[in-house]
N, C-alpha and C positions, 0 to 999 in steps of 0.2 A: 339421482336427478329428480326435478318437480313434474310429474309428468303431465301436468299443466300448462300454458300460453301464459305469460306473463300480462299483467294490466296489458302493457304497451304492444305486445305482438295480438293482442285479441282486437284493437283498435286498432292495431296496422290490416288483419285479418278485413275489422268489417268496412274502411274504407278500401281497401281493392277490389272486393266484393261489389259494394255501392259504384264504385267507379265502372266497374267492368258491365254490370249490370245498364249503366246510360249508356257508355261510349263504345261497348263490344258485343251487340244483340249478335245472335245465330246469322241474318243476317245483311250485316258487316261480312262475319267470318263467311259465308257463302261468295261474297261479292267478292273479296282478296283470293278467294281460293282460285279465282277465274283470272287475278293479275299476275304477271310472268314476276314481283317484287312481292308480291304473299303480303305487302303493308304499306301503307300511307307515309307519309312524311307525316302529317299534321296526327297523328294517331300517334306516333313514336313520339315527337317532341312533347306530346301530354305526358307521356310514360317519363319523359327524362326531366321533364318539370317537378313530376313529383319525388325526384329523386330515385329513383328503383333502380335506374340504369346505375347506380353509381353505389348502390347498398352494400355488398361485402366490399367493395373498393375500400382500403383505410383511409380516415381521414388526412392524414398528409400529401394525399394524392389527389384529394376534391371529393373523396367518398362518404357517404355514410357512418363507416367504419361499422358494420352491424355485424352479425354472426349468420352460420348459417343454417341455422334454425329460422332465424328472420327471410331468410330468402327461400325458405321452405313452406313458409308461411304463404307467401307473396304469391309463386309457383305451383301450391296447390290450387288456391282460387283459381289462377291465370289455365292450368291446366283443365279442370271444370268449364273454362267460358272456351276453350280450346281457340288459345290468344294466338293468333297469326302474325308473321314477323321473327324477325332476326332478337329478341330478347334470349333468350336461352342460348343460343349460339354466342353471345355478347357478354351477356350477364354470368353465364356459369363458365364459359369456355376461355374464351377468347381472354378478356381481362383477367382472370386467375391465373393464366398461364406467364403473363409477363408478372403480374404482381409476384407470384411465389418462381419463377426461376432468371426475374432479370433483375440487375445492378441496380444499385440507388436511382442512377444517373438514367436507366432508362426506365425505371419505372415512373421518374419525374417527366421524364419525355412523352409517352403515351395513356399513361392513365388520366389522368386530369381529362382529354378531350375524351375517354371513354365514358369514363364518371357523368361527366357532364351531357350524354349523347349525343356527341358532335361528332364522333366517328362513332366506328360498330367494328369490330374484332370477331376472328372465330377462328378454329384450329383445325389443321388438316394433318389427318395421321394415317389413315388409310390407305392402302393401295392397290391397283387391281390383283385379282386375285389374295388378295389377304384378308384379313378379318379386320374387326372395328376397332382394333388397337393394334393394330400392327400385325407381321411384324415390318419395321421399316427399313427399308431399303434406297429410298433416295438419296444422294450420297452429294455433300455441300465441300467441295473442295477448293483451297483457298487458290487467290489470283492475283494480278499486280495490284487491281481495283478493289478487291474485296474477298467477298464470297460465293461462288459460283453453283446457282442450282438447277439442275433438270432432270425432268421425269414428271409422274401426272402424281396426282392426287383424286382419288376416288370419293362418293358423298360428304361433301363436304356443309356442312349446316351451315345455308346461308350464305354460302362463299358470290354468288351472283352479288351480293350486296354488301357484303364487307371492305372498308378500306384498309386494313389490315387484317393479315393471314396468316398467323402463326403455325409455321410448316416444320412437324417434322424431320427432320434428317438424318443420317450419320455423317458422321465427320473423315474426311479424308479415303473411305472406305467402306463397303460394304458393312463390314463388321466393326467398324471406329464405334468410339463414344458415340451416343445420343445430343445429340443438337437442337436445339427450337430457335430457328431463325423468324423474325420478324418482316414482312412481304409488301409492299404494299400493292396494293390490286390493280394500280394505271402502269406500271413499272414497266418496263421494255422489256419484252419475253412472257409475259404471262396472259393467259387465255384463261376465261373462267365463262366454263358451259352451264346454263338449268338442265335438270336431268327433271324428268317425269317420275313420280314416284307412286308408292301409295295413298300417302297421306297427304293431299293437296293443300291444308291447313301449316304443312310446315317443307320449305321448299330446300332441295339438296342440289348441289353442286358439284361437277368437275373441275380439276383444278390441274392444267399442264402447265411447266416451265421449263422455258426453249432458253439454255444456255441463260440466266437470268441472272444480274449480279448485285447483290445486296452490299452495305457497306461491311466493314466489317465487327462494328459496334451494335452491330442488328442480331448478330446473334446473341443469344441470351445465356447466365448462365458464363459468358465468356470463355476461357478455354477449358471448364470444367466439363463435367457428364450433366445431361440435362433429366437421367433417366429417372430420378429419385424425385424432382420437381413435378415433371412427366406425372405420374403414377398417384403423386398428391392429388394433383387438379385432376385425373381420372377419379380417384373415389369422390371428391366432394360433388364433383358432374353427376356420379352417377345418385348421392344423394338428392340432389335436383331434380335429376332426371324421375327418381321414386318421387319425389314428390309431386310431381307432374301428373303422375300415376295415379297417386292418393285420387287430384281432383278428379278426374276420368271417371274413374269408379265411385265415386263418392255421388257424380251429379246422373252415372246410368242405373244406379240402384236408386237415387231420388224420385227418377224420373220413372223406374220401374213401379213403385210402391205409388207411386200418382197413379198411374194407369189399371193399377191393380184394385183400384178402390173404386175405380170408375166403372169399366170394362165390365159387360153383365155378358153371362151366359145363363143359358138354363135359369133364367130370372135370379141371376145372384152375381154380385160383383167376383171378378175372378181369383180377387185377394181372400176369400173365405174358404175356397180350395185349398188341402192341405200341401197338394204338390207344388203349388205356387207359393205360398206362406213359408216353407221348408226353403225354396229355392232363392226367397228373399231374406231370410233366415243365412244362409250360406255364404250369398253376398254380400251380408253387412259384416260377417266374421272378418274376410279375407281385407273388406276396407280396412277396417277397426286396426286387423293386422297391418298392414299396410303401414298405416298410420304412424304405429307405434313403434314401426321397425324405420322408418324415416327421421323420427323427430330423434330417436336415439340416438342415430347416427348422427344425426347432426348437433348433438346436443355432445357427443365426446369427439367430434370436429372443434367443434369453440374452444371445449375446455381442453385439449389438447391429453385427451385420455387415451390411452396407448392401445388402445383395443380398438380404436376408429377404423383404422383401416378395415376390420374384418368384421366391424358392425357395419359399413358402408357396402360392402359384398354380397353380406347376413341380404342388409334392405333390396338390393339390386338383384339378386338369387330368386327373393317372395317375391317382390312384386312385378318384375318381367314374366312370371306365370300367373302371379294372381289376376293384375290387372284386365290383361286379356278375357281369363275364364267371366269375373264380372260383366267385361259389357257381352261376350258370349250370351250368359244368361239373361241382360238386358233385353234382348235380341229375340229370345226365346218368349219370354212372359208376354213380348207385345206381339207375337204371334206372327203372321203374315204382312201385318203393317210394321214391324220392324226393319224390312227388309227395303221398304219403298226410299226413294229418293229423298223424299218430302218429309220425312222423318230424319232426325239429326243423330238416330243412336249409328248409323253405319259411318257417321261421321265419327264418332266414339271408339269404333268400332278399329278404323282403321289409325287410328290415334294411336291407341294401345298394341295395335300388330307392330304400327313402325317404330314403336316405345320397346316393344318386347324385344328386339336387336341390338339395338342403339348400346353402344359402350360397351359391346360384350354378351349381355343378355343374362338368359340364368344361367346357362354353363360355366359361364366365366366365371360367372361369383360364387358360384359353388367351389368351382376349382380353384379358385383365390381364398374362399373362407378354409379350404385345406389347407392349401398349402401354410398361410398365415398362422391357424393353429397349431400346423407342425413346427413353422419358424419360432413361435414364442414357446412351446414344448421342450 
């Protein structure tokens, strides 16, 4: 691979930048952090004007049709300005999951208004007690009317604001095939709670369904396994998700090496200390790394390189630990004023704690890049 940005993704790079920089100052993101919808209307329809909502969407469906490198691109900046809103729950989740496990017929049905950001999508797989990929247990059993679903769903990104919900299930049984039912969120039977979280920059959801009945063309996938579909759209997420990552750490080491040059003790800036110099040193490794371990991924996502999967795990493994350690030491260099309100790095801070879980975290992708190696061994 070019381990380069192409013309066009460096130009995609420095308008989302430019753009995020007018219309997403610190705070904006303070002001949303304080609304029970975490985004604006008129904020989101800039976002879908410019197309982004609709970027890995393929063009036959009203998308972009770009790769996902380009939406790596997009997600790092957007991660850096720590972008509030249901875009990542929409953009990486939600719309991948019908595009790669639903029919012609309904991905003509819901993408186009995704693409378009006229609806918002996200996926619920979670459940209490289990982990962020399952395992799943809600069980969609068929009816005279359709599909029949109940049981909760646990943090759900963005699900307070989703018009569709892409739910997890099994089929007929506990242990049945894997199922991805399509939900919409006004539907008779369904409740969707805000849950309080860490990261007030990005808002989580509960998701109960009371006896709830979908048609039976909502499932996805049709009477196939949905669980090979499933497992795509978790690695390219969690590519997203690293890139998210990347921006975090990329703008608290920025913002580190600013204050380092500033900040005087003992009549000398405290970037001329070597423990600080070393610890900014460290941090730009783990970026760098970071970096390099996302765009690869994403770069044998496009090209359909058979090592993706367990490059997408490799990225998700580093950087749910790296990220974290970064704005840690963020935190550290700026001393006591790290820690205040009025400072934006505990906002960084807790970005990357509730990044470091999401999708599994590093354990997973450890335990994924074995098992992976063992499977192609």
């Amino acid at each position: 691979m070019d381990a380069r940005l192409s013309e066009e993704q460096q130009l995609l790079q420095e308008s989302v930048r430019g753009f995020l920089a007018r219309e997403c100052p610190m705070s904006f993101v303070r002001e949303q952090m304080e609304e029970p919808r975490g985004f604006t209307d008129a904020f989101w329809k800039q976002l879908a004007g410019l197309g982004w909502t609709g970027l890995v969407v393929p063009e036959a469906q009203g998308g972009a049709g770009l790769g996902w490198l380009d939406l790596a691109v997009v997600l790092e900046e957007m991660g850096g300005a720590l972008v509030p809103g249901p875009f990542f729950s929409s953009v990486a989740l939600g719309a991948p999951a019908i595009a790669r496990a639903g029919t012609p017929e309904q991905r003509a049905r819901w993408l186009p208004g995704l693409a378009a950001g006229d609806v918002r999508a996200t996926l619920a797989i979670q459940e209490p007690g289990g982990g962020a990929t399952g395992p799943v247990r809600l069980v969609a059993r068929a009816n005279a009317d359709g599909i029949r679903l109940s049981g909760r769903k646990t943090f759900v990104p963005d699900g307070h604001t989703a018009d569709w919900i892409v739910v997890a299930a099994r089929r007929g049984r506990e242990d049945g095939p894997l199922a991805l039912a399509v939900v919409a969120s006004d539907a008779p039977g369904v409740a969707v709670r805000r849950v309080d979280y860490t990261d007030a920059t990005r808002k989580l959801a509960e998701l109960s369904l009371d006896d709830v009945t979908v048609p039976g063309d909502a499932l996805l996938c049709g009477d196939g396994d949905s669980s090979a579909a499933l497992e795509d759209v978790l690695d390219s997420a969690r590519i997203a998700l690293c890139a998210e990552m990347v921006g975090v750490g990329q703008r608290v080491l920025d913002r580190s090496v600013a204050y380092a040059k500033t900040r005087q003790q003992f009549g000398r800036p405290i970037g001329s200390f070597q423990a600080i110099q070393h610890k900014c040193a460290d941090m730009l490794l783990r970026v760098e790394n970071m970096r390099s371990a996302v765009w690869y991924a994403a770069w044998a996502v496009d090209e359909g390189e058979p090592d993706a999967p367990t490059a997408a795990s490799m990225a998700m493994a580093y950087a749910s630990d790296a990220c974290p350690q970064v704005a840690g030491d963020g935190i550290q260099i700026h001393g006591g004023l790290g820690y205040t309100w009025e400072q934006d790095l505990h906002l960084y801070y807790k970005r990357a704690k509730a990044d470091e879980v999401a999708l599994g975290g590093a354990s997973l992708g450890r335990e994924l890049v074995a098992l992976r190696t063992l499977d192609r061994d």
